[in-house]
SESE-471200 format. One record per residue: residue in three letters; x, y, z of N, C-alpha, C in turn. Coordinates in steps of 0.02 Angstrom, whole numbers, plus 50000, padded with zeros to 5 digits. Atoms other than C-alpha are relative to their C-alpha. Layout:
<nodes>
alaXYZXYZXYZ/...
</nodes>
This chain:
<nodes>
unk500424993950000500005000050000500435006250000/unk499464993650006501445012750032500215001449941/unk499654997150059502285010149887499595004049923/unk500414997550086500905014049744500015008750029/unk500254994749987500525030249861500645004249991/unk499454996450025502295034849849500085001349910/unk500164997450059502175034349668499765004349960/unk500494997550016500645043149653500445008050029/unk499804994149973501685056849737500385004349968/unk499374998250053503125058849640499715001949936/unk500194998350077502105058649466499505006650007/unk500454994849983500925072949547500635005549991/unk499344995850008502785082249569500265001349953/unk499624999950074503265079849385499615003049951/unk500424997950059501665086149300500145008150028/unk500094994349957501915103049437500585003649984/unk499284996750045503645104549347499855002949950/unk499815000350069503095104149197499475006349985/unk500354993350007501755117749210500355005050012/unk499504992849996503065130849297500574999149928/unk499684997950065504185127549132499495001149937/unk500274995850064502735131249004499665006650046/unk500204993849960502145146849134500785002449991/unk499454994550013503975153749123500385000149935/unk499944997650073504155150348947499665005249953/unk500354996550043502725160448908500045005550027/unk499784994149985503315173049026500595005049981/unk499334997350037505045173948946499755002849935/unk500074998550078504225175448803499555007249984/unk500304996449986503125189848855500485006849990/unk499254996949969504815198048929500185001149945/unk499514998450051505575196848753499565005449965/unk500194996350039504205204548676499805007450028/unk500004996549955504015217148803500845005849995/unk499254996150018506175221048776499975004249924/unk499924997150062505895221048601499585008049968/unk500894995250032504095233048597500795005750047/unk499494994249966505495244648733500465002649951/unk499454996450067506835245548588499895002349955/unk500224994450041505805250948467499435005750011/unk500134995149983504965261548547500555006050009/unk499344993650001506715271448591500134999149936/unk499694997150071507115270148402499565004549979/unk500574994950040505335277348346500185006450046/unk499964994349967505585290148474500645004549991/unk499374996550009507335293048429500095004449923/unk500034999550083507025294648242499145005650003/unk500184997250000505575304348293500105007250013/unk499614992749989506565319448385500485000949957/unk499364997950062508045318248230499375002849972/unk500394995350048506415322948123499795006850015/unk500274995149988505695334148196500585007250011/unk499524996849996507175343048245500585002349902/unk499524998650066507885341648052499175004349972/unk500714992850002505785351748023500085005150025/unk499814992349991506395364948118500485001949990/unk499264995650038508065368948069499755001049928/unk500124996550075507395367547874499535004549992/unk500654996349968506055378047954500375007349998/unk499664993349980507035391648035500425000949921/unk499495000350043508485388747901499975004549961/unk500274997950020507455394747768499575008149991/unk500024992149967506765409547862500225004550008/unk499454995449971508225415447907500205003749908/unk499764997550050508675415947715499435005849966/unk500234995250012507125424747687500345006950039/unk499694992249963507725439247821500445001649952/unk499254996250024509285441347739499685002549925/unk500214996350082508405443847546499845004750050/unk500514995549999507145455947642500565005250025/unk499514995549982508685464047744500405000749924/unk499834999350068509495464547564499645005649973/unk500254993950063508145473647467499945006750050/unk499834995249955508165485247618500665003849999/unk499494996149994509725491947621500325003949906/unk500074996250055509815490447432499485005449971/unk500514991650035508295503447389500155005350032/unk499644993549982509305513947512500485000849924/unk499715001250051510485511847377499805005049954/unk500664996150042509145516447254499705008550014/unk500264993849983508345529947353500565005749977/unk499354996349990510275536947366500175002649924/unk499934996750087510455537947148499505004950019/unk500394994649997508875548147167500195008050033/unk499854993749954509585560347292500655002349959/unk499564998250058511335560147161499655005249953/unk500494996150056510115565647029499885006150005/unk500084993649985509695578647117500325004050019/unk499404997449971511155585047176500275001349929/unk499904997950092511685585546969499575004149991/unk500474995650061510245595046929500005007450044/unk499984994249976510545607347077500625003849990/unk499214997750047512625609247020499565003349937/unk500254996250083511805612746844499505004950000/unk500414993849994510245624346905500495006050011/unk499474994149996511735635046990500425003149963/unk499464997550055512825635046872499595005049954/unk500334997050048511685640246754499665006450031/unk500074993849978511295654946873500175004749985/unk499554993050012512825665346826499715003249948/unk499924996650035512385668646663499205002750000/unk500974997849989510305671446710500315008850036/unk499964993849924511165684746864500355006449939/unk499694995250060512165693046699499375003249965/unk500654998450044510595693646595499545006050020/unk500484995749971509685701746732500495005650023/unk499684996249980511095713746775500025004149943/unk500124997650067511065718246600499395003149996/unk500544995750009509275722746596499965005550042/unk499984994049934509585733946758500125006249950/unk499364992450033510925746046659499315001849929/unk500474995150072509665745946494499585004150033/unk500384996849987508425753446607500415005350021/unk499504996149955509745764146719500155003849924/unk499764997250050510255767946543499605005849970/unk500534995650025508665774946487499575003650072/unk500244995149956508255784046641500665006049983/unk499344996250010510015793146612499955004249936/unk500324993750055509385796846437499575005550017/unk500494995250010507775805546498500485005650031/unk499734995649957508875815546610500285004949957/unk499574997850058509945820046457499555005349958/unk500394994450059508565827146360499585004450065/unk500184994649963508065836946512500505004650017/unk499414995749994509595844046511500195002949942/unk499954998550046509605847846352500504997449960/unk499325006450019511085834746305500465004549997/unk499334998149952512225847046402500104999250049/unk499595002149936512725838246557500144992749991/unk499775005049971513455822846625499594994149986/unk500535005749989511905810446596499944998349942/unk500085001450059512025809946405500644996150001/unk499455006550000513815801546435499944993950042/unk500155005049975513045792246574499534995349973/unk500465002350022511685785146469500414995149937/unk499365001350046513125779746328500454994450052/unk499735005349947514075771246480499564995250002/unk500665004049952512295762646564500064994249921/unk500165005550060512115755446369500634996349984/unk499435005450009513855746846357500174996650067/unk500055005749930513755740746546499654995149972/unk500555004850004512185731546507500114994649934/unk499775004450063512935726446321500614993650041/unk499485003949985514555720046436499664993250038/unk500405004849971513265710746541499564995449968/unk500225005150027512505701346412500524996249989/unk499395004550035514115697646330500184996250067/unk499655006949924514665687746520499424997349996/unk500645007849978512915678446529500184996749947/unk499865003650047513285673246356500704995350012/unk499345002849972515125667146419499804996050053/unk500135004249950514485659746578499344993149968/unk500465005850034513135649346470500414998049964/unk499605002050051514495645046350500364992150043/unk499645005649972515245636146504499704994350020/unk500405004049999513775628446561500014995049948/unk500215006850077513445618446397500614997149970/unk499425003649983515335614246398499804991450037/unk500035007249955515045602146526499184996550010/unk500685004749999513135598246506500104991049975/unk499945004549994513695582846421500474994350048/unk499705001949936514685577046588499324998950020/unk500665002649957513125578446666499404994949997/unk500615003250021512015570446556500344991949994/unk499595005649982513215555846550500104998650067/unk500104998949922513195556646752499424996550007/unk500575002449993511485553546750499674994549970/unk500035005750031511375541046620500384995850061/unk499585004749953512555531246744499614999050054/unk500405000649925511525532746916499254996549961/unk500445003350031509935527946791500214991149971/unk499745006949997510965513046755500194994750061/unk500115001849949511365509646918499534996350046/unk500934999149973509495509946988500004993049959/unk500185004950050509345497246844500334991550027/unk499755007749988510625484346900499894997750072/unk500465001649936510205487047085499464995849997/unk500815003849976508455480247048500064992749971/unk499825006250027509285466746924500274995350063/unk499705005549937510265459747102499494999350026/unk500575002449947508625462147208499674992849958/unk500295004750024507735451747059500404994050005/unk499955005050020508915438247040500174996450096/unk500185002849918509035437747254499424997950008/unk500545000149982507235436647261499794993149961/unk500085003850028507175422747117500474993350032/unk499645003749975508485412847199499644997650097/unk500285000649944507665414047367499074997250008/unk500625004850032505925405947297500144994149985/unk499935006650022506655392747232500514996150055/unk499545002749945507735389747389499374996950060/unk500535001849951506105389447510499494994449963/unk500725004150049505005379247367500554994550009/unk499835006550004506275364847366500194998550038/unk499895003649961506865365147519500934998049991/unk499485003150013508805359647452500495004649957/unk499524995750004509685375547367500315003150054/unk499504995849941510995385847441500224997050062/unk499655003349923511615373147579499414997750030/unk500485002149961509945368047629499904992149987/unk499765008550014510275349447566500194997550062/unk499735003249953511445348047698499844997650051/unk500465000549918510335348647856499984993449993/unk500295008250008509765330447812500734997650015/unk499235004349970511755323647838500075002250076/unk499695001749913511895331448018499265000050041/unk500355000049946509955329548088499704993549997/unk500595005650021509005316147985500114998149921/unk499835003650071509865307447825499474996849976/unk500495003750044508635296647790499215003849990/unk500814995950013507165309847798499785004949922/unk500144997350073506175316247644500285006549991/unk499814995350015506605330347552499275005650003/unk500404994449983505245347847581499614996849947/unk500505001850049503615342347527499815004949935/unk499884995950045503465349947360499265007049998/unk500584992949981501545358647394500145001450063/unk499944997049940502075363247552500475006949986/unk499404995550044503715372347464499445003849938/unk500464995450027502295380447356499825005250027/unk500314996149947501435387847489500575006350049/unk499634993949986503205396147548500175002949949/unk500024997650049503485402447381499465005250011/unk500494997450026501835409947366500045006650068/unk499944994549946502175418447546500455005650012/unk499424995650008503925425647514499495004049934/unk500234993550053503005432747348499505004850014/unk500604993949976501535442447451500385004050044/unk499604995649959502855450447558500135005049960/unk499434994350046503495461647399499235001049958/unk500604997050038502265472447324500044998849932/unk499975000550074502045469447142500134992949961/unk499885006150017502505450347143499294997049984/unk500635003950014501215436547086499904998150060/unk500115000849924500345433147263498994996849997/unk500785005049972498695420547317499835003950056/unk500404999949931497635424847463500395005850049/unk499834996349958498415441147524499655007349951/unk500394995150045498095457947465500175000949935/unk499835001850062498145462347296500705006749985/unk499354995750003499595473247208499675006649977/unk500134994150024499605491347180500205003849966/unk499514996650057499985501547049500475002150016/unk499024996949998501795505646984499985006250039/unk500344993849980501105522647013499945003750074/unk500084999349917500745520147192500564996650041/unk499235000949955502475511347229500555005949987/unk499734993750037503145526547119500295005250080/unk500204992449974502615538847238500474999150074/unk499445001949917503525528647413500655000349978/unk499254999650005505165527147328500095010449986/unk499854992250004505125547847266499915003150049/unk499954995649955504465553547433500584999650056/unk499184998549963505955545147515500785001749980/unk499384997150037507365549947390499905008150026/unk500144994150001506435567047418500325001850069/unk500044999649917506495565547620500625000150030/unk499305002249991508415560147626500435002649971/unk499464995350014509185575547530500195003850064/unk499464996349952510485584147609499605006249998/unk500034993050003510285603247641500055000749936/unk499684998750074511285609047490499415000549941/unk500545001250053510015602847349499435001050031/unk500664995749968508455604147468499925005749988/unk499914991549973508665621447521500545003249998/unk499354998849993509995631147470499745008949976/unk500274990650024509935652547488500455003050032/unk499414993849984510915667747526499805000050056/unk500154998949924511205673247705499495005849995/unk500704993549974509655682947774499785004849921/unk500414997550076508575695147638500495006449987/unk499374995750043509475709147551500834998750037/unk499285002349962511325707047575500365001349931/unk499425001550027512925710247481500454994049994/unk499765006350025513425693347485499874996549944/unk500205005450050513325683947335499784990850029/unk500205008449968512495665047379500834996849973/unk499435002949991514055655547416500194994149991/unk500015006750043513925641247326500385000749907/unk499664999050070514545650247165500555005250006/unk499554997850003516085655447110500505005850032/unk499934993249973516975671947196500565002949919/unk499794995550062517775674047008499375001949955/unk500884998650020515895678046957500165004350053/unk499954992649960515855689847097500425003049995/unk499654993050021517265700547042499975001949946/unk500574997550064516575700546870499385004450013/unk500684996749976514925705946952500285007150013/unk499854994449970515785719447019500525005449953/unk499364997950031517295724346893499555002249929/unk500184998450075516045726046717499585007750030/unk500514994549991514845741146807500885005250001/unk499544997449968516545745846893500035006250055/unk500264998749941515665756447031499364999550007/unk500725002849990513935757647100499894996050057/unk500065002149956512945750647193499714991249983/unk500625003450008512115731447199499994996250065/unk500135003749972511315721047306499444993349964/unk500525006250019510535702047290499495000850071/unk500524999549963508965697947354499604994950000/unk500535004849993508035683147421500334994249953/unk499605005550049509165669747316499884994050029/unk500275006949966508505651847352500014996049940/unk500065007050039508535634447269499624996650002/unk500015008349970508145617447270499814994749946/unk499905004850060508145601247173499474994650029/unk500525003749984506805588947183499984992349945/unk500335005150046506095571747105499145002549992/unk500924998050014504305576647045499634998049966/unk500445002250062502855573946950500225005349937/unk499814994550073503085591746851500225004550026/unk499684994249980504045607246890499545004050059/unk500364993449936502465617646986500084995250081/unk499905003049909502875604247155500705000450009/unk499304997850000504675610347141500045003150067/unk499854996149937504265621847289499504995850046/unk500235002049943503065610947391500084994850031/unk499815002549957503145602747532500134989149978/unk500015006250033503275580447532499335000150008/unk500735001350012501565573447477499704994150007/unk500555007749965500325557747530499834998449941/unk500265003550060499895555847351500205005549921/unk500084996950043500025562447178500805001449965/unk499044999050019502165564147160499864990549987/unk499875006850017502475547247057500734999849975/unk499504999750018504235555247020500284997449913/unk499874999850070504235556446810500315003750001/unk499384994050011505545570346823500295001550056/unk499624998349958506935576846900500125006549996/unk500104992750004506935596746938500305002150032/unk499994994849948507755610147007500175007249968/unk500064993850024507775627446999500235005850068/unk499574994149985508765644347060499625005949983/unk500244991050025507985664047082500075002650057/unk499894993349954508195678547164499905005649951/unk500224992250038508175697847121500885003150015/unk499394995649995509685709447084499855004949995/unk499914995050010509785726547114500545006349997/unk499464996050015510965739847038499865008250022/unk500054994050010511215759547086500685002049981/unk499344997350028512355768246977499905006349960/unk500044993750014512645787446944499215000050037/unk500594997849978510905793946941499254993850007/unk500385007650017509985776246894499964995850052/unk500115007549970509225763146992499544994849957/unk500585005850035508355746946944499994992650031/unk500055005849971507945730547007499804992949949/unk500255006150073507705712046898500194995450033/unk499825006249977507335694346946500434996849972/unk499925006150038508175679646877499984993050026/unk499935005649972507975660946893500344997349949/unk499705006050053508745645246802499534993850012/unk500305009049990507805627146788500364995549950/unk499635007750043508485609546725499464995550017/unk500515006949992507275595446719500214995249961/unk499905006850036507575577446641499284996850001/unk500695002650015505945568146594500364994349947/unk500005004850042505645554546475499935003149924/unk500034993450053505275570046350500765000549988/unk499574995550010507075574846357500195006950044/unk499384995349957507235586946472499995005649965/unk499864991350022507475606746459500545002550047/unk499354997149987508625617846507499805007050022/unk500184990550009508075639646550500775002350059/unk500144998250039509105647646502500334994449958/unk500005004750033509215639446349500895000649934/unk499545000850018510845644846294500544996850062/unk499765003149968511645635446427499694991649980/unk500255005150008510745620346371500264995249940/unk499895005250078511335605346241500134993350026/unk500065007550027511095588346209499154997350059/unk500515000549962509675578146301500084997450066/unk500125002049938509135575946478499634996250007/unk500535007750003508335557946486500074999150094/unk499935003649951507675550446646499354995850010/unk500405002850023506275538146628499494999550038/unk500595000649934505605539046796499964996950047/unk499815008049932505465528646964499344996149993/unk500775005049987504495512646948499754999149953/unk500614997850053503735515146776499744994149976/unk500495007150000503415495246755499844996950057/unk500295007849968502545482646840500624997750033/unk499685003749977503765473146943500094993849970/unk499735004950015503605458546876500284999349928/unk499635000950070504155464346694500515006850006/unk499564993049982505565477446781500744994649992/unk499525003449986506905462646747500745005149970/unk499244998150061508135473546617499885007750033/unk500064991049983507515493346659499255002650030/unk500574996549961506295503246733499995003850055/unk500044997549921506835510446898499634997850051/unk500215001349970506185498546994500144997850060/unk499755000449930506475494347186499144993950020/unk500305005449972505665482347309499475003150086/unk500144994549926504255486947436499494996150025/unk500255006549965503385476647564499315000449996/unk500575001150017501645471047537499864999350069/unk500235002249951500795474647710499354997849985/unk500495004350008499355464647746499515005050080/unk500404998049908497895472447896499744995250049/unk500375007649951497445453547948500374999250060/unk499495002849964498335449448081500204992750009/unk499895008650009497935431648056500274999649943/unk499585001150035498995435447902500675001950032/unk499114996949950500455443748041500275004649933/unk500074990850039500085460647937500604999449940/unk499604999150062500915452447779500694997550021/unk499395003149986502615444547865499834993249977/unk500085008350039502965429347778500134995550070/unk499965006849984502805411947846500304998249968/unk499595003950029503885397347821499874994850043/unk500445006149988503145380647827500704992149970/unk499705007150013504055361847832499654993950019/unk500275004049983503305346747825500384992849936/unk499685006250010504435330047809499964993650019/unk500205006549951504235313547835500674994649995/unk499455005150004505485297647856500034992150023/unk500165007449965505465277547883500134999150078/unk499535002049949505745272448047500234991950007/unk499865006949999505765252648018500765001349961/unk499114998250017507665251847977499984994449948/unk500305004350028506975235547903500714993549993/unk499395001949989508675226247933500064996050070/unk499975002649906508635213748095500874998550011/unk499314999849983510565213448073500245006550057/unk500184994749949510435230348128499695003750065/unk500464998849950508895231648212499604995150022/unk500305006149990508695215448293499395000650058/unk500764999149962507105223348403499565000149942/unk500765001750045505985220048234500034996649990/unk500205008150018506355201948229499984998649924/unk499985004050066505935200348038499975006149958/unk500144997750069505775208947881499495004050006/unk500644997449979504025214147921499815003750053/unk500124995949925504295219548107499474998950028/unk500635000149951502755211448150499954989550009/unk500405004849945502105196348256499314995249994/unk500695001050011500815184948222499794994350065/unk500305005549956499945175848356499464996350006/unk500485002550020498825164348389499624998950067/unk500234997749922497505166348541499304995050010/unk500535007449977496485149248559499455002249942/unk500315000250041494795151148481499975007649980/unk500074992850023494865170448467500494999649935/unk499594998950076496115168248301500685002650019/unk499494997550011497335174248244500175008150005/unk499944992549989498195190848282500555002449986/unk499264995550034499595202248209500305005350034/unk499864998449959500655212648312500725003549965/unk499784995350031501615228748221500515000750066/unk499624996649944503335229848338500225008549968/unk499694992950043504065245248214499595003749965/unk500304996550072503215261048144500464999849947/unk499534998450049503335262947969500365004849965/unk499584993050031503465280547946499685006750053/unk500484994449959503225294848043500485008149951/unk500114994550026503035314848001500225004550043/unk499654994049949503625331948061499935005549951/unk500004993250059503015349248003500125005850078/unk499594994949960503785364848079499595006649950/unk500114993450043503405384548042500365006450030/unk499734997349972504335398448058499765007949986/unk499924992850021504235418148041500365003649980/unk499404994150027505085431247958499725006250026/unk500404994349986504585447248062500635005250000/unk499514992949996505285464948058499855003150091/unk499784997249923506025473848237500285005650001/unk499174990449983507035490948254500294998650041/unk499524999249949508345488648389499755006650052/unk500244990649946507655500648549499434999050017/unk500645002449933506455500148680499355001149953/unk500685000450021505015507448563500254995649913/unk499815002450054505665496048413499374997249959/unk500585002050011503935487248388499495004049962/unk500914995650018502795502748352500455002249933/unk499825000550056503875503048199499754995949928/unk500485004150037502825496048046500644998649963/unk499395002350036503715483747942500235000849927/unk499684994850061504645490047766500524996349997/unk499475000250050505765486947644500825005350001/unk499634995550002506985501547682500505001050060/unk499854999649946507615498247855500244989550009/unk499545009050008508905479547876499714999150064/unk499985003249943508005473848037499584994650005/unk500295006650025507185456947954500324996150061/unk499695003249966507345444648092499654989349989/unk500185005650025506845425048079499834996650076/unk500195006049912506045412648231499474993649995/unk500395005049986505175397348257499315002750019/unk500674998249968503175400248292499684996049971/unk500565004149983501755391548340499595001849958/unk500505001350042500415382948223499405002449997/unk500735000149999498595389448213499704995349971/unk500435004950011497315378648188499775001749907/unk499884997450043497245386448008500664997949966/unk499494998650045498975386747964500194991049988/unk500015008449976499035366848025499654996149951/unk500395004550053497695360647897499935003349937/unk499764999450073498285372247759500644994549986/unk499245004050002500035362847788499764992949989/unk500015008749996499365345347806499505000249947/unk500135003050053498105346547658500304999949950/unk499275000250066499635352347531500244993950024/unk499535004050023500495338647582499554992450013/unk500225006450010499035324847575499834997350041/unk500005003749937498865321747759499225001750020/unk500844998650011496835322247759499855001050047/unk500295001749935496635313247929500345003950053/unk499494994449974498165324148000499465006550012/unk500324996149997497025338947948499355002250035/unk500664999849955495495335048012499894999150069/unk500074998849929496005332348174500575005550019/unk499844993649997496935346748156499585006550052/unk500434996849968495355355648194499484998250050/unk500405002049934494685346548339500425005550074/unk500004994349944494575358348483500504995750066/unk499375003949949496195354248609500334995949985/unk499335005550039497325344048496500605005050005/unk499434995449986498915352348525500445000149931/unk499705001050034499755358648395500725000150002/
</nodes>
């Protein structure tokens, strides 16, 4: 009887084995899949922060290259503005100049009158005294005083073609200036649309090699944003462009705004005065003084100034909010001279003007004048057909949305990349080829069991905003004319999130895009 019960004991002990080795086989086996689901999880996660992190550098990257075009056409339409203010500075040298022989002309008409007051005197004297030789003098002063305006215009039109060659040059200038902005601005479209000019390839070797290259409608969409920043470009969904006309008028009122003194405003000290304006010659003022050879004169009220304009009558007024589109370049010189000599007095204005137009240009007086004065104008095409000439410059397209960020471009990335490495030499946490698991779970079936994603995504956006340096830097509106383009990473709107994810095809991305508390 003992012995069967001992038996019965031992074989109860052998089946109690044999359950704890299939219970810790299926626990090991749990454990493995448990190590393995841990390792790829740190790869997806690892290959998730390289992406995302290689979305915002081609993010910012990008951005940044926008700043630098926008700081570019900024400093260049100073540039620009700066020929304009040249221009005018030529046409105020050449108004002056052309003064001397106007101040002769009118010194001349003094003595004909002085002359013929000296006659009447003569025949009241019965042409026995002193005033019949003074009247004989008065008429070869005034002859000597033509003959020097005629000499001082002789010199003028000497060097008019210097000038007009001068200005041809700064008109050429203006021209190739806008040729660098265009082919910066064309180069910098096609750098944000693909994602891979100008060094932007490289990012992918030090964040995320194996990640896609800038989705190509996504790289649309920064294209289309760098081109609503610049007034006059082809531009979607922002405001529309405004006439040449009306970019005309911003580049002439700041060429206008940024003259020196000199050509601005330029006049004799205080009102009557024996000084001659001191900008011209002092061998002209001892002429002035040496052809009467005594006497008396004084100038009077002598003032300048040189301008960009629509037409000569805004020569004297102030800058303007509308209506200056800058088709000519003007300036102009007057005052009054007055002579007393012997018994004679008399007084006579004179001015000078120079203008350049698309006409050609004039000259008063007009014997100081030869060859032509061309200047075609600021702005006079379209932007987008200003590639060879035109005087065109670059000027920022603000926007009043603010959910457009008042016209500052965006810059959008959205990349994606495998994460199955697909290699178990390598990545022996996916077990096979497939990276997945099939099990089998009694009568519930069969079941499949994904250890490796296959691909994951990463979109980034950045800004290009304008700043001034200085505590009130902000209440500064943003422009083309001032280098303080800066570049930064910023947060998605619920908007900008399911424009980005339907360019690049991501439907279900999009639509929960706009579920209320999904974080973007």
């Amino acid at each position: 009887m003992h012995v069967p019960v001992l038996l019965l004991s031992r074989t109860r002990r052998r089946i109690q084995r044999g359950q704890a080795i299939v219970l810790g086989s299926l626990s090991f086996l749990v454990l493995a899949l448990m190590v393995t689901l841990s390792f790829n999880l740190s790869h997806a996660l690892r290959q998730k922060m390289s992406l995302q992190q290689h979305s915002d550098t081609l993010s910012f990257s990008m951005a940044v290259l926008e700043a630098r075009a926008l700081n570019y056409y900024a400093v260049s339409n100073r540039a620009i503005a700066t020929s304009y203010v040249a221009m005018n500075s030529l046409h105020a040298y050449m108004s002056a100049a052309s003064l001397t022989g106007q101040i002769m002309r009118a010194s001349s008409k003094n003595f004909t009158i002085i002359a013929v007051q000296e006659m009447l005197l003569c025949i009241a004297c019965e042409f026995m005294c002193d005033h019949c030789e003074h009247a004989a003098e008065a008429f070869q002063i005034s002859s000597d005083f033509s003959d020097a305006g005629d000499d001082y215009d002789d010199k003028v039109s000497n060097f008019e073609s210097n000038f007009n060659t001068a200005m041809e040059g700064l008109d050429l200038m203006v021209d190739n200036i806008h040729k660098a902005q265009s082919s910066v601005h064309e180069q910098t479209v096609k750098a944000v649309k693909d994602g891979t000019s100008h060094g932007l390839g490289q990012l992918k070797d030090y964040t995320a090699p194996n990640a896609s290259e800038l989705n190509s409608s996504v790289g649309s969409i920064n294209a289309n944003e760098f081109n609503c920043a610049v007034d006059g470009m082809e531009c979607q969904g922002s405001e529309a462009n405004t006439a040449p006309e009306a970019r005309a008028r911003v580049m002439t009122e700041i060429a206008n705004a940024t003259r020196s003194g000199w050509p601005a405003t330029r006049k004799s000290p205080g009102g009557m005065s024996m000084n001659m304006p001191k900008y011209l010659n002092s061998q002209f003022f001892q002429e002035l003084e040496d052809i009467p050879g005594e006497g008396t004169k004084l100038i009077s009220g002598t003032k300048g100034t040189a301008k960009t304009v629509k037409d000569k009558g805004q020569l004297t007024q102030g800058g303007q909010s509308g209506g200056n589109d800058g088709t000519m370049i003007a300036a102009q010189d007057e005052g009054r001279i007055f002579h007393q000599w012997k018994d004679g007095l008399m007084t006579n204005s004179f001015k000078s003007e120079v203008w350049s137009d698309d006409g050609g240009g004039g000259h008063e007086n007009d014997g100081a004048h030869s060859g032509q004065h061309r200047f075609e104008g600021v702005n006079v095409r379209a932007l987008t057909g200003c590639a060879g000439s035109g005087n065109c410059f670059m000027k920022f397209r603000a926007n009043p949305d603010p959910d457009r960020d008042w016209g500052q471009p965006r810059v959008y990335s959205y990349v994606s990349m495998p994460f199955r490495v697909g290699d178990t030499k390598r990545a022996p946490w996916e077990l096979n080829s497939s990276a997945q698991v099939k099990l089998t779970h009694g009568q519930q079936g069969d079941g499949t069991l994904t250890v490796a994603a296959t691909e994951g995504m990463a979109m980034s956006k950045s800004l290009v905003y304008y700043h001034r340096f200085g505590e009130d830097g902000w209440k500064e509106a943003p422009n083309l004319f001032a280098p303080y383009w800066r570049a930064k990473l910023h947060p998605f709107t619920q908007g900008d999130a399911q424009e980005v994810l339907d360019a690049a095809g991501n439907s279900e991305a999009a639509q929960m895009s706009q579920v209320e508390g999904v974080a973007l």
